[in-house]
C-alpha positions in Angstrom: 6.2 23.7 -16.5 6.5 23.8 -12.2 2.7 22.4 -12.2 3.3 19.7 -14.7 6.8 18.6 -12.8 4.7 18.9 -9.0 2.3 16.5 -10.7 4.6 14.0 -12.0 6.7 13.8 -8.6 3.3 13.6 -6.6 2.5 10.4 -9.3 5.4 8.9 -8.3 5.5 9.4 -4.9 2.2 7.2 -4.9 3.0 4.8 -7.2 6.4 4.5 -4.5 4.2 4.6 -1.9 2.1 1.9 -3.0 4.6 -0.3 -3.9 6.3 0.3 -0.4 3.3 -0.7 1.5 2.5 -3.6 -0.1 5.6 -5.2 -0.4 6.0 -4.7 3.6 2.6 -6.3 4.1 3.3 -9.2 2.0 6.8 -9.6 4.2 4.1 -9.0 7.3 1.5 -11.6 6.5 3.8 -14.4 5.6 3.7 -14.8 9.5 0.7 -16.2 9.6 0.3 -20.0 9.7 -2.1 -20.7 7.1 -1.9 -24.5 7.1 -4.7 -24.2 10.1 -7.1 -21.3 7.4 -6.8 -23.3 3.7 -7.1 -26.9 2.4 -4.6 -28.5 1.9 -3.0 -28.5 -1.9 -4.3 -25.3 -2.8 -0.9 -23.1 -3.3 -2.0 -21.2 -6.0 -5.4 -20.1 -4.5 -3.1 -19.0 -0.9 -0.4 -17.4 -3.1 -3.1 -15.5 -5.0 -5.6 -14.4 -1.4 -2.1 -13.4 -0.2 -1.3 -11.4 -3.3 -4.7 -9.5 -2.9 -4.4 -9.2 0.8 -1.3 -7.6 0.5 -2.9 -5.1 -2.3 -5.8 -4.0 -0.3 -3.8 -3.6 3.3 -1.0 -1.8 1.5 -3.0 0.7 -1.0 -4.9 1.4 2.1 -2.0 2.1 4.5 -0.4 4.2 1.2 -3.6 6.2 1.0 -3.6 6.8 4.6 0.1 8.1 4.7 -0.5 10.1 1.7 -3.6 11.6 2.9 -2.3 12.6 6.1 0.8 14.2 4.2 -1.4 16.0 1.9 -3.3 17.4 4.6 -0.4 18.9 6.9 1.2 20.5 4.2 -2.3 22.5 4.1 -2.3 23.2 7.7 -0.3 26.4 7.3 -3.0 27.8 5.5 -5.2 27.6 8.2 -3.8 30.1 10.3 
């Protein structure tokens, strides 16, 4: 039952991770002044680039973190 229980914490420390990430680049890019980027009157379709913006930066950021933990908790094996 240890393997099952390893993989279910490693699932949720992603789907945390994730979730982290993206809400801290959503908070990140609301500092940009889009008035000057978008039309005028288009809320939704901001709201919505800002959405997927925030999902792309963040799940790459995640994957970065989580990559980089992964790999120096092999790094004893290398010696």
């Amino acid at each position: 039952m240890e393997l099952y229980e390893a993989i279910g914490q490693e699932a949720l420390l992603g789907i945390l991770s994730h979730l982290f990430f993206i809400a801290i680049t959503f908070y990140a890019l609301q500092a940009f002044m889009t008035e000057k980027l978008f039309k005028k009157n288009r809320v939704f379709q901001i709201q919505l680039i800002y959405i997927l913006l925030s999902i792309t930066i963040g799940s790459a950021v995640s994957n970065f973190f989580l990559q980089i933990s992964n790999w120096s908790g092999k790094l004893p094996y290398l010696f």
